[in-house]
C-alpha positions in Angstrom: 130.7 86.8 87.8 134.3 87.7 89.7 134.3 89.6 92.7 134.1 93.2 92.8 135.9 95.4 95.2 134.9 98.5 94.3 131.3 97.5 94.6 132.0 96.3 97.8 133.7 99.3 98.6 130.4 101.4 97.0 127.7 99.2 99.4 130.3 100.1 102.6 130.1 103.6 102.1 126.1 103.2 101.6 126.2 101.4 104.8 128.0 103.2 107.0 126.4 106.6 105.6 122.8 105.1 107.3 124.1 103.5 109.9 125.8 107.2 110.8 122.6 108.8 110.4 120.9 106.4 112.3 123.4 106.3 115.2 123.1 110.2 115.1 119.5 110.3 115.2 119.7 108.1 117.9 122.0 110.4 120.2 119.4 113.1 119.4 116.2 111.4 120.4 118.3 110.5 124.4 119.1 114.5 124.3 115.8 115.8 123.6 113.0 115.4 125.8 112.1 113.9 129.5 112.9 110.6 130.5 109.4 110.2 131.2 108.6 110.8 127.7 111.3 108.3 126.3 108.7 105.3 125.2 107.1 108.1 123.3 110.1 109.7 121.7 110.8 106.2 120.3 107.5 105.2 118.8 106.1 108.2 117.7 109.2 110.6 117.5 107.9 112.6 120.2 104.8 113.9 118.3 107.3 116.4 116.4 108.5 115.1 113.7 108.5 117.9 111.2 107.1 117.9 107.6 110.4 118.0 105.5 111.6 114.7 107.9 107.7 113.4 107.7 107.6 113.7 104.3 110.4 111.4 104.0 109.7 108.7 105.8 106.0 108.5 105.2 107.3 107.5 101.7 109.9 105.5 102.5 107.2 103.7 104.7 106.3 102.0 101.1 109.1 103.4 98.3 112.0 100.6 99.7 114.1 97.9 97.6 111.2 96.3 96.7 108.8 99.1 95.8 111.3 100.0 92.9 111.7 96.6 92.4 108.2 95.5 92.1 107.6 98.2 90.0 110.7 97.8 87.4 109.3 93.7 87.6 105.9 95.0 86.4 106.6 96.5 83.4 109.2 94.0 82.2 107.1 91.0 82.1 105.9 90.1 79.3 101.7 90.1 79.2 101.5 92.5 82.1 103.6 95.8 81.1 102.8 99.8 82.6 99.1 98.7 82.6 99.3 96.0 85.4 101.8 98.1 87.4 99.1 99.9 89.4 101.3 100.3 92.5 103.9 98.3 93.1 103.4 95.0 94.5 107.2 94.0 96.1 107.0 97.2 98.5 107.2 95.0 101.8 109.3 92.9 100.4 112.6 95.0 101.8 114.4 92.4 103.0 114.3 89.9 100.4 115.5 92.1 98.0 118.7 92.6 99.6 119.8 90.1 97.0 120.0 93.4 95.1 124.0 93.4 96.9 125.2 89.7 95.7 123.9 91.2 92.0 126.9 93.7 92.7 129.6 92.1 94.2 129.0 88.3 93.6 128.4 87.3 97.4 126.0 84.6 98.8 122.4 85.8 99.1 122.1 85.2 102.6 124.6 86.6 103.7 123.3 90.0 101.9 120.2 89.5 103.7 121.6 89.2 106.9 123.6 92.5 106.2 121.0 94.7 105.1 118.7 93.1 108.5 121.4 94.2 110.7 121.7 97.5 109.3 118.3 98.2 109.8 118.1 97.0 113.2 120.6 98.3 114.5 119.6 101.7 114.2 116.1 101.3 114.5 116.9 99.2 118.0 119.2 102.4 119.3 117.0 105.3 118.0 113.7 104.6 117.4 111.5 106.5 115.3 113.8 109.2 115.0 116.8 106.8 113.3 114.0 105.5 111.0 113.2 108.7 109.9 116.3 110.2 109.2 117.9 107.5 107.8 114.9 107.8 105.7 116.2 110.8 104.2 119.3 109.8 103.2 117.7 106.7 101.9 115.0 108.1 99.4 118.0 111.2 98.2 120.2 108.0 97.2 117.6 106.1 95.3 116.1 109.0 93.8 119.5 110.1 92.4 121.3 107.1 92.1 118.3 105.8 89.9 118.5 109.1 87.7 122.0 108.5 87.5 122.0 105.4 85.8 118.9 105.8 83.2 120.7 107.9 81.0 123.2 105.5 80.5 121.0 102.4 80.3 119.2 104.3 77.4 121.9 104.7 75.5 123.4 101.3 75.6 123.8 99.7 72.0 121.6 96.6 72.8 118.7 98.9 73.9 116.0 99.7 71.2 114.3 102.9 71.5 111.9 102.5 74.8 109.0 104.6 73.1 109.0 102.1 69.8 108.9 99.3 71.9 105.9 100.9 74.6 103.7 99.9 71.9 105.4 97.3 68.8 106.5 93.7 69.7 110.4 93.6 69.5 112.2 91.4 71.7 109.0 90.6 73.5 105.2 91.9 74.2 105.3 95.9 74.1 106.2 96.9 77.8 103.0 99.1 78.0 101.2 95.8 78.0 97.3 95.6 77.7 94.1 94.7 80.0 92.2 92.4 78.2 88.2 92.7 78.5 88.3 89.5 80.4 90.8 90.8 83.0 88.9 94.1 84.1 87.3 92.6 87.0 91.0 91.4 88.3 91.9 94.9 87.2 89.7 96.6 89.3 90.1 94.1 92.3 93.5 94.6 92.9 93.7 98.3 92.3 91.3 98.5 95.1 93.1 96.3 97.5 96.1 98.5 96.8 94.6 101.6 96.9 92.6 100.7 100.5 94.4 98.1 101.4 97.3 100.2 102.3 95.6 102.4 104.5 95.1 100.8 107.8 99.0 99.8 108.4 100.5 100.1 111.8 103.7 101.9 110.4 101.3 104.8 108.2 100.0 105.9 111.1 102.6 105.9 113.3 103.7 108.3 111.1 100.5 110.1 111.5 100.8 110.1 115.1 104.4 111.4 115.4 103.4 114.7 113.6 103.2 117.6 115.3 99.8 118.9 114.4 96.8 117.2 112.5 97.2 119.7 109.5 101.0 118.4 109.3 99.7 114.5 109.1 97.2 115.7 106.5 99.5 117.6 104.2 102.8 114.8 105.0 100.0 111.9 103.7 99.7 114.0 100.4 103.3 114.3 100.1 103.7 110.9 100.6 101.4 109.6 97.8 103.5 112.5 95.4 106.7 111.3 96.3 105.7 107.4 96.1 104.9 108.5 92.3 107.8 110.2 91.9 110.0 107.2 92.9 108.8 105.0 90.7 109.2 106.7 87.5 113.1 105.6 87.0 111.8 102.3 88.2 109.0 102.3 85.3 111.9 103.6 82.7 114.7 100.8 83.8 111.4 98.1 83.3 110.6 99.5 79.9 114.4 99.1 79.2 114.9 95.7 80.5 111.8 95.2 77.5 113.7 96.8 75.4 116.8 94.8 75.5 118.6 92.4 73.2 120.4 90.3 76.2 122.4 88.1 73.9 124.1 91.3 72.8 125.1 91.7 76.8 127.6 89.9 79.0 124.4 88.7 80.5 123.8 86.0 77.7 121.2 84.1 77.0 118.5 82.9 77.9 117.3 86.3 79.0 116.1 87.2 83.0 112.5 85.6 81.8 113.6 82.2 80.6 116.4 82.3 83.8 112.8 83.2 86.1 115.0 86.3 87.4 112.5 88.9 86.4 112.4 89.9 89.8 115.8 91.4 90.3 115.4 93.0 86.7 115.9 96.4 87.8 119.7 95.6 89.2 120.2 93.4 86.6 119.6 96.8 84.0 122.1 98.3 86.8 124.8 95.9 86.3 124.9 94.8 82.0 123.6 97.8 80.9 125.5 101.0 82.6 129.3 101.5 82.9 130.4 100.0 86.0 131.4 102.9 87.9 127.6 104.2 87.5 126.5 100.5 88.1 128.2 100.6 91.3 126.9 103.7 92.3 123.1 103.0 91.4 122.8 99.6 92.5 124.5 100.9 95.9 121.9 103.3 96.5 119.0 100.9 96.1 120.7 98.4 98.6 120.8 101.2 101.2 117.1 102.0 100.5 116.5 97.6 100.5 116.3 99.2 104.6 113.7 101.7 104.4 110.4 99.8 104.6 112.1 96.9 106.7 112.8 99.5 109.5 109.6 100.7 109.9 108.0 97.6 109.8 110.4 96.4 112.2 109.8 99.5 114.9 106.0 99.4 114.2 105.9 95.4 115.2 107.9 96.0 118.2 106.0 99.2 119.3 102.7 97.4 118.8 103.7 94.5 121.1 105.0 96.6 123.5 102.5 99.1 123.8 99.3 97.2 123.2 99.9 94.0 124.2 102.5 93.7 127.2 101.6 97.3 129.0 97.9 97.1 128.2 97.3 93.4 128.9 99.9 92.2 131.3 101.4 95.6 133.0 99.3 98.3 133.0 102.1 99.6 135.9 104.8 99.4 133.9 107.4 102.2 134.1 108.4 104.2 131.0 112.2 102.7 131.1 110.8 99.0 131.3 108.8 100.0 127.8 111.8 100.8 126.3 113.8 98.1 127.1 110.8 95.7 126.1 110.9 97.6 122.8 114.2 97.3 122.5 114.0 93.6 122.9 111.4 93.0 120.3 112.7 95.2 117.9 116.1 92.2 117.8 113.5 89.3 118.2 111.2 90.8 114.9 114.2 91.6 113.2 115.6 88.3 113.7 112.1 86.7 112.8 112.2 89.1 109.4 115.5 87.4 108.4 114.7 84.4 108.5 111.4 84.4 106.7 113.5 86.5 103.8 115.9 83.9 104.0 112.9 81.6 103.0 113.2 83.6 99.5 110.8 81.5 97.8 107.4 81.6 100.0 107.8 85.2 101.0 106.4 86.7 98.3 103.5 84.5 98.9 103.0 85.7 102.5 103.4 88.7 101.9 100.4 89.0 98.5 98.3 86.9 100.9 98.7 89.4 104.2 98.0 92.5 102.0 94.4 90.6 100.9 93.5 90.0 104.5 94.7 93.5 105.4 91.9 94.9 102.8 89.4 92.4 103.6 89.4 92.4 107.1 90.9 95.3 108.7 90.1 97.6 106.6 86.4 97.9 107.5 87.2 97.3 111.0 88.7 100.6 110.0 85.9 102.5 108.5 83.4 101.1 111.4 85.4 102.6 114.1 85.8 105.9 112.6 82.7 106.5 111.0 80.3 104.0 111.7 78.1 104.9 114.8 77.3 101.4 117.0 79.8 98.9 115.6 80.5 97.0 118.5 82.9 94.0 119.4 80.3 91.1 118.2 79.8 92.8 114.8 83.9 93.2 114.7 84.4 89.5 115.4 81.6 88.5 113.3 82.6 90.6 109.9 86.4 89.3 110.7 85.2 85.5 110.2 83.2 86.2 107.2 85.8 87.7 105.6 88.6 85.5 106.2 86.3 82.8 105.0 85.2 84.6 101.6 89.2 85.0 101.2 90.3 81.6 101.9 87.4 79.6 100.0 88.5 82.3 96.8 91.8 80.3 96.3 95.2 81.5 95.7 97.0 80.2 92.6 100.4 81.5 94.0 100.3 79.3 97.5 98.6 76.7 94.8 95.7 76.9 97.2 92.8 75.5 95.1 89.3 77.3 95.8 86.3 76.0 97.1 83.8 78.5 95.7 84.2 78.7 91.7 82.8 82.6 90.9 81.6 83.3 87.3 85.2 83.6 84.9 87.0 81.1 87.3 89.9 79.2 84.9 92.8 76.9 85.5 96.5 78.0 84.8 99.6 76.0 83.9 99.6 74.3 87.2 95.9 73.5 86.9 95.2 75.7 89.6 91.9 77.6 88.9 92.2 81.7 88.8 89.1 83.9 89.7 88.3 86.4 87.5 85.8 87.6 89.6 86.4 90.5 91.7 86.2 88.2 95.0 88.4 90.2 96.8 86.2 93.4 97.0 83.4 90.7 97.5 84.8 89.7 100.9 85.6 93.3 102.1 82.3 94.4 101.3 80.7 90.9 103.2 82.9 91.7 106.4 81.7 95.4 106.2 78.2 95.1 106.2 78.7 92.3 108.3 80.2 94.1 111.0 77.5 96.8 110.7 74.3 94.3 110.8 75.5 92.2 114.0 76.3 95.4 115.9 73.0 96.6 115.9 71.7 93.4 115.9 73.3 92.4 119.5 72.4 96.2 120.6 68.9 95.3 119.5 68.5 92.2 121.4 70.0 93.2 124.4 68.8 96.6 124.9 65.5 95.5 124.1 65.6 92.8 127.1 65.3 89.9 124.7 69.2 88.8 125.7 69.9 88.9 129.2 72.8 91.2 130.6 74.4 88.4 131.6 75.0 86.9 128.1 77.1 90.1 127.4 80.3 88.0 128.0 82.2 90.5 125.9 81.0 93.5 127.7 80.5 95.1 124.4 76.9 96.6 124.3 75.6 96.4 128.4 79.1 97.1 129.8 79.1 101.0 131.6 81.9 101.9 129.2 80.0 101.2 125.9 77.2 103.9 125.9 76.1 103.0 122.2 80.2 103.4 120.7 81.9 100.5 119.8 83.2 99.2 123.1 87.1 100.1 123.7 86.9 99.6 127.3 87.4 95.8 126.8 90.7 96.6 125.4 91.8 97.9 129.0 90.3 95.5 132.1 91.4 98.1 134.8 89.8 100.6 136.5 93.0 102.5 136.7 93.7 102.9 133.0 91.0 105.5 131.0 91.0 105.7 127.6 93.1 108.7 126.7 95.7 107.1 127.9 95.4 104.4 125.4 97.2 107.1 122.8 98.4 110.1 124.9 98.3 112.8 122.8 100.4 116.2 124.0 97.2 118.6 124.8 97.7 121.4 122.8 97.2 118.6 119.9 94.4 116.5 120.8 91.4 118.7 119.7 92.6 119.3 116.1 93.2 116.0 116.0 90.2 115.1 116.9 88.5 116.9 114.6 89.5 115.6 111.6 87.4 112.6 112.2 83.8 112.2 111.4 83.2 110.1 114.5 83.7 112.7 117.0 82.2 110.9 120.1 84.7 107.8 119.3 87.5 109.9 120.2 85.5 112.7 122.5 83.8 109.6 124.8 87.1 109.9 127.4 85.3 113.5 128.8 81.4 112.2 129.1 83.4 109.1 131.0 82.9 109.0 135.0 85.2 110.0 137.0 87.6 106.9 138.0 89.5 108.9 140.3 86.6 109.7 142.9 85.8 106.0 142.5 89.4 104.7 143.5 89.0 107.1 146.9 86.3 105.6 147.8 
């Protein structure tokens, strides 16, 4: 394929639009606000981001290159279809997908990666939270209508049969609806759960949460989030049913088609490029490489803010100054954006990861989640406890994609092509389920034995149920081991805020145990 200036020409203007934004965004966040509230502007927007900006990036936090990807990918191959695209698996895939730009202009994949990972850390590396965000906007308007754009003129390409003949008749290949046979329920079921709850407890969702201005606002922004992630993906779902639809030897693609050439993964820019006039080609498939940033920017600032927060003030500096955050932020946010390009560069075993991170996400930390929340007790020894038995249940399950072959064969188990056996059993639930209750049962077990004098005191080691600080909550006093630090200061929360936000949660005392606490201040006097 010859080089294209004009589509390099397209994916500068895309660039340099975000990178505006961003760089804009930036100057705002340094002329709003205190200096003493500078860490906070940058990780959490300064608790006032506003719904139409919220709304945004919320979903952008998943709708990114590979959201749209995953999705078009979905329906296109053959045996899986509309039915098995229950929400997009690729959406955390942002940066790999920045192969979406040597589609258009015929460059060397890495070298797109490496573009689209500086983008996105730049800005979020000057700006913070506010540069994600805006830049969100700008990213979601030019997918949304970029992508709308360039269906129209897919559909009516001469090598296209009619998309809703197709849905449901076998013409170049399986209908693109695709089916979900009585002996793949189970699996069904499985992995529309670990979707749906799996992508709950994510640091980057509820930094989102915690940057809006009001609890009503990070209610109503979460619905407009799961509206526009819908929204989003409907082109995606029409360019997939197209790519089905297709008779690529009639194409300047050729033959084999994207399934015998295993490209079925960049089908959605590959519709982009054969099947649209090129000026609308250039235009669509430039508006998906700037959204290729969307999800790799917040995952990028939610990494950095995590380590920086939680792990070097609260562990190692509890003294550290507001300006030293920042800069340790600022340093992270290059280092995990570095670290992010070169796992995407590592295209092939990515994708594997990235499937096998979203199980442990549903399996283990999601009920950590729900215990902490809305599970009275649940204390450090049930926590560590439900964490091993899940990761063990997930393991010992297998996973054909990593060709990881499992050691416990449920009912349905099979081998594929590779002779690599497949569970049919929904194992996955299984697990999260086994960590839950497991979490639950040693919690009050170890309150049991130790209240009731039957385990000394002293065999507390993890100060979790004897400890002053634990008074029958889960014990988050561990997570700071100085006097000095209380627990609101573990998420300062502006005051006019903190009681509605509060209150949206069923365990009240989890967030409410900060004001029964004594009073560390007469205790340092003295």
């Amino acid at each position: 394929m010859p080089f294209h200036v004009e589509g390099l020409v397209a994916i500068a203007v895309f660039y340099l639009a975000i990178l505006a934004v961003g760089i804009w965004a930036a100057w705002k966040t340094k002329n709003t606000g205190s200096d003493g509230d500078r860490s906070e502007a940058i990780i959490v927007g300064g608790r006032d981001i506003g719904l139409l900006v919220g709304g945004f990036t919320m979903t952008a936090t998943w709708v990114g290159g590979g959201y749209i990807n995953g999705t078009a990918e979905a329906v296109y191959v053959p045996g899986y279809g509309l039915a098995w695209a229950q929400a997009p698996i690729g959406y955390s895939l942002s940066l790999v997908l920045g192969a979406t730009i040597s589609v258009i202009i015929d460059i060397n994949i890495n070298l797109s990666v490496i573009i689209s990972a500086l983008i996105a850390t730049l800005y979020t590396l000057v700006g913070g939270l506010y540069s994600v965000a805006y830049t969100d906007v700008v990213q979601l308007f030019c997918i949304f209508l970029g992508l709308w754009i360039s269906v129209p003129f897919a559909l009516s390409n001469p090598a296209v049969t009619d998309i809703g003949f197709t849905a449901v008749h076998e013409v170049h290949q399986a209908p693109w609806l695709g089916t979900i046979g009585s002996l793949n329920i189970y699996t069904w079921l499985d992995n529309f759960l670990l979707l749906t709850f799996g992508g709950i407890p994510w640091q980057a969702y509820f930094q989102r949460v915690l940057s809006s201005s009001s609890a009503t606002y990070a209610q109503v922004l979460s619905f407009l989030a799961a509206f526009g992630c819908i929204v989003m993906a409907i082109p995606a779902v029409l360019i997939g049913a197209i790519g089905a639809s297709t008779a690529w030897n009639q194409t300047e693609y050729g033959f084999p088609d994207p399934i015998a050439n295993k490209e079925a993964d960049m089908i959605l820019p590959i519709v982009l490029q054969y099947l649209c006039p090129v000026y609308i080609s250039f235009f669509g498939l430039g508006a998906v490489s700037a959204a290729v940033m969307s999800s790799a920017d917040s995952s990028i600032l939610s990494a950095s803010s995590m380590f920086a927060r939680n792990i070097y003030q609260l562990s190692f500096r509890q003294n550290a100054s507001d300006r030293e955050i920042v800069w340790v932020m600022r340093i992270t946010v290059f280092l995990f954006g570095a670290s992010a390009t070169a796992m995407a560069l590592l295209a092939s075993s990515v994708y594997g990861l990235w499937y096998l991170s979203s199980d442990l996400v549903y399996i283990i930390i999601f009920p950590q989640l729900l215990c902490v929340l809305f599970i009275k007790g649940t204390n450090t020894y049930g926590a560590i406890a439900g964490y091993l038995f899940g990761l063990v249940l997930r393991i010992t399950g297998g996973e054909p994609y990593l060709y990881l072959q499992p050691l416990i064969y449920y009912p349905g188990c099979y081998p594929d092509e590779n002779n690599i056996y497949v569970q049919r059993f929904p194992f996955k639930t299984l697990a999260m389920l086994t960590s839950f209750f497991t979490n639950i049962i040693v919690s009050y077990l170890a309150k049991y034995l130790f209240e009731s004098g039957t385990l000394p005191p002293k065999l507390d080691f993890l100060d979790a149920v004897v400890a002053r600080y634990s008074r029958e909550h889960m014990d988050k006093a561990t997570l700071v081991k100085s006097d000095n630090i209380v627990l609101n200061e573990l998420a300062p929360v502006n005051p006019r805020h903190s009681l509605t936000l509060s209150s949206t949660f069923t365990n009240k005392e989890a967030f409410n145990y900060v004001d029964s606490s004594p009073d560390l201040s007469n205790t340092e006097d003295n």
